[in-house]
BAFI-94335 format. One line per field, with one value per residue (C-alpha): residue number from 0; residue in one letter; y, x, z. Coordinates in steps of 0.2 Angstrom, whole numbers, plus 5000, padded with zeros to 4 digits. Each point is the difference from the previous one (the first is absolute). Layout:
N
num: [NUM	...] .
residuo: [A	...] .
y: [Y	...] .
x: [X	...] .
z: [Z	...] .
END
This chain:
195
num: [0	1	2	3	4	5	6	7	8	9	10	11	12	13	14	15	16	17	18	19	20	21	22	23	24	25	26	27	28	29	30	31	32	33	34	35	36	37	38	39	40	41	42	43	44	45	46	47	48	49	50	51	52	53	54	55	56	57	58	59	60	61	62	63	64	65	66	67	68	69	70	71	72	73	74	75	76	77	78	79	80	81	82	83	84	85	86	87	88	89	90	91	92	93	94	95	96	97	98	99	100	101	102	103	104	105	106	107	108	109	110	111	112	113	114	115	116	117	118	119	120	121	122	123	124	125	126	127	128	129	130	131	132	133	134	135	136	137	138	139	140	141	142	143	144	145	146	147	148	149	150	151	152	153	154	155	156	157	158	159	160	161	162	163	164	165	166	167	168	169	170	171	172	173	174	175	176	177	178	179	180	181	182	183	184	185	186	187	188	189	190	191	192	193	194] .
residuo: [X	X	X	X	X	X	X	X	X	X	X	X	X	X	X	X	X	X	X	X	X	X	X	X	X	X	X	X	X	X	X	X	X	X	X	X	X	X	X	X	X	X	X	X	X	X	X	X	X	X	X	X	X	X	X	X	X	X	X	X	X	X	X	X	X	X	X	X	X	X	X	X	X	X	X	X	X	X	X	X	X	X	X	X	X	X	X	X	X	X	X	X	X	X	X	X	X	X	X	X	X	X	X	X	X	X	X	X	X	X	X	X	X	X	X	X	X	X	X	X	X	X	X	X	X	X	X	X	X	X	X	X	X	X	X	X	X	X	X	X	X	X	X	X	X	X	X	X	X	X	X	X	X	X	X	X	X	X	X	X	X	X	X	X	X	X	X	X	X	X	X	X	X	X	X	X	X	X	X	X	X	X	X	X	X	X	X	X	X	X	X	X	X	X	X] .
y: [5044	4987	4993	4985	4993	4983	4993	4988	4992	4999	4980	5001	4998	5010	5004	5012	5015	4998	4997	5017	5008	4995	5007	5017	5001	4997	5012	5013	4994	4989	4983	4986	4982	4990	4983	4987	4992	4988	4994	5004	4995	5015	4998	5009	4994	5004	4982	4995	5017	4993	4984	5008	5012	4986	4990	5015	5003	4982	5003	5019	4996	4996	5013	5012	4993	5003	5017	5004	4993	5010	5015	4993	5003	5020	5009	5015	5010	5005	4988	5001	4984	5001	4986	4999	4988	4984	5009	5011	4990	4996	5016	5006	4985	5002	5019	4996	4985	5013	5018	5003	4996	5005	5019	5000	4989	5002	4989	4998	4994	4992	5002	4989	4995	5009	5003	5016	5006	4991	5009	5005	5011	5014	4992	5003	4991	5001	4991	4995	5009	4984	4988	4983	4994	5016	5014	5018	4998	4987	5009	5016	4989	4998	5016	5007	4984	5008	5017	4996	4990	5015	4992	5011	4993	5007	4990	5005	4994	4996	5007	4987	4987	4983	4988	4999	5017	5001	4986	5003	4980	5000	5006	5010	5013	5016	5010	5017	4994	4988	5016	5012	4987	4995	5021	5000	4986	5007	5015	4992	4988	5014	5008	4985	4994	5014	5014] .
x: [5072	4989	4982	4992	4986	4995	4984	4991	4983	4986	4994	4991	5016	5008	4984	4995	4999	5016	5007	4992	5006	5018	4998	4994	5016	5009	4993	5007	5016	5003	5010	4987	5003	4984	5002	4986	5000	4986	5008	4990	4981	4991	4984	4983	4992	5002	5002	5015	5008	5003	5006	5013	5004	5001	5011	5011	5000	5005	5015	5002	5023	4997	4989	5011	5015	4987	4997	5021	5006	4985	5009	5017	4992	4997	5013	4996	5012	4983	4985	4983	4989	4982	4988	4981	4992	5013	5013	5001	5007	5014	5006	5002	5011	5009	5006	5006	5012	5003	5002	5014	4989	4981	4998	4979	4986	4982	4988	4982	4989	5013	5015	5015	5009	5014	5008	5006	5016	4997	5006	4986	5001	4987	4980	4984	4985	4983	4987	4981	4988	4990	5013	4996	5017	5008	4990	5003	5005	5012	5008	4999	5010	5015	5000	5005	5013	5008	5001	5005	5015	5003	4995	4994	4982	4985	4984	4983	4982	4988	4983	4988	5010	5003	5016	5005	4994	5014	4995	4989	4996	4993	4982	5009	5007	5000	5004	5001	5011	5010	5004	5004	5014	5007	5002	5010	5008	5009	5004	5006	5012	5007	5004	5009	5008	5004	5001] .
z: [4967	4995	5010	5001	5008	5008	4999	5009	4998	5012	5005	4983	4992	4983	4993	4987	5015	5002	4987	4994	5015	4994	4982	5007	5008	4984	4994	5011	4998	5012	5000	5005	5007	5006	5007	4999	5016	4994	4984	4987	5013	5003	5011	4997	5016	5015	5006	4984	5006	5017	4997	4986	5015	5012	4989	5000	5019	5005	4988	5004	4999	4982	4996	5004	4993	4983	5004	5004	4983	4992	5010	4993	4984	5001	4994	5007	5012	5012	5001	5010	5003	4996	5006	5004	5015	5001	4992	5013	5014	4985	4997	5017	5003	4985	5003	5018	4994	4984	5010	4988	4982	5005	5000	5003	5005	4991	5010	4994	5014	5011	5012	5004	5016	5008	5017	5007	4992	4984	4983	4991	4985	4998	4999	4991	5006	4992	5010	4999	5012	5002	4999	5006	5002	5008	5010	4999	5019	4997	4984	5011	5015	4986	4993	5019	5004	4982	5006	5018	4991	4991	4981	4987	4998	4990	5003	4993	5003	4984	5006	4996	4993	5002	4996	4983	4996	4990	4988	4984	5000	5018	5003	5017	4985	5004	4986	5008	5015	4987	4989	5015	5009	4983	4999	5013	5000	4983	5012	5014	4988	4988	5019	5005	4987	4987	5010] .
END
């Protein structure tokens, strides 16, 4: 059995956190595929990061058909999907059209939509205490409409982080919580997929 992982970029776009992300993963031998929804533009402000993501949104179909021929392109016989932020909402719509294909979601600050009954595969979540996007409530309200619907979900809080804690470009970086969820999210994807 062979793994691969999906990854998709914040609203910042493919930028050098990712694309370091990506390698890492390489390195511990997984396949990797990362779309660049932005083609090549990546955003350092906060205001060129939401009109990139904006761009996106209004054309969300054809996003997605981006992300599905990246997916095409994994060889792998299991595959998780990791995103941050805007890439989310992506990935959680990609493994319910793909139930059969996507083995494991790793969401960094973010969750996507989904109605009750809806195939999920097994969750990580890693979210920001001080999150101006998404509050612990709201990230807390999720996490119980999963387990009601009987998902496997694992959602943690960052004490004293903000969004992007995950990012060593953005001043939210956090390196202790950064460290810590990429720990377990190398546990959680050698459960999922190798095991």
């Amino acid at each position: 059995m062979t793994a691969g992982v999906l990854v998709l970029h914040p609203w910042w776009g493919l930028n050098e956190d990712v694309r370091a992300s990506a390698e890492r993963l390489r390195r511990e031998g997984y396949e990797v595929v990362s779309p660049d929804l932005f083609h090549s533009r990546v955003a350092t402000t906060r205001d060129e990061a939401q009109a990139l993501s904006g761009e996106v949104s209004k054309n969300w179909q054809s996003a997605m058909t981006e992300i599905e021929a990246a997916l095409e392109k994994l060889r792998a016989d299991r595959v998780a999907v990791l995103a941050w932020s805007m890439g989310v909402w992506f990935s959680w719509q990609l493994a319910q059209a793909h139930p059969d294909r996507i083995r494991a979601l790793v969401s960094y600050y973010g969750y996507g939509e989904f109605e009750p009954g809806a195939k999920l595969p097994p969750i990580l979540g890693h979210f920001a205490e001080n999150d101006e996007f998404d509050s612990v409530e709201d990230v807390r309200v999720v996490e119980r409409k999963l387990i009601e619907d009987k998902h496997v979900v694992e959602f943690h809080i960052y004490p004293g982080t903000k969004h992007w804690f995950d990012e060593p470009s953005r001043p939210e970086y956090d390196k202790a919580a950064s460290e810590l969820a990429w720990k377990r999210t190398l546990a959680f994807l050698d459960t999922q997929l190798r095991r």
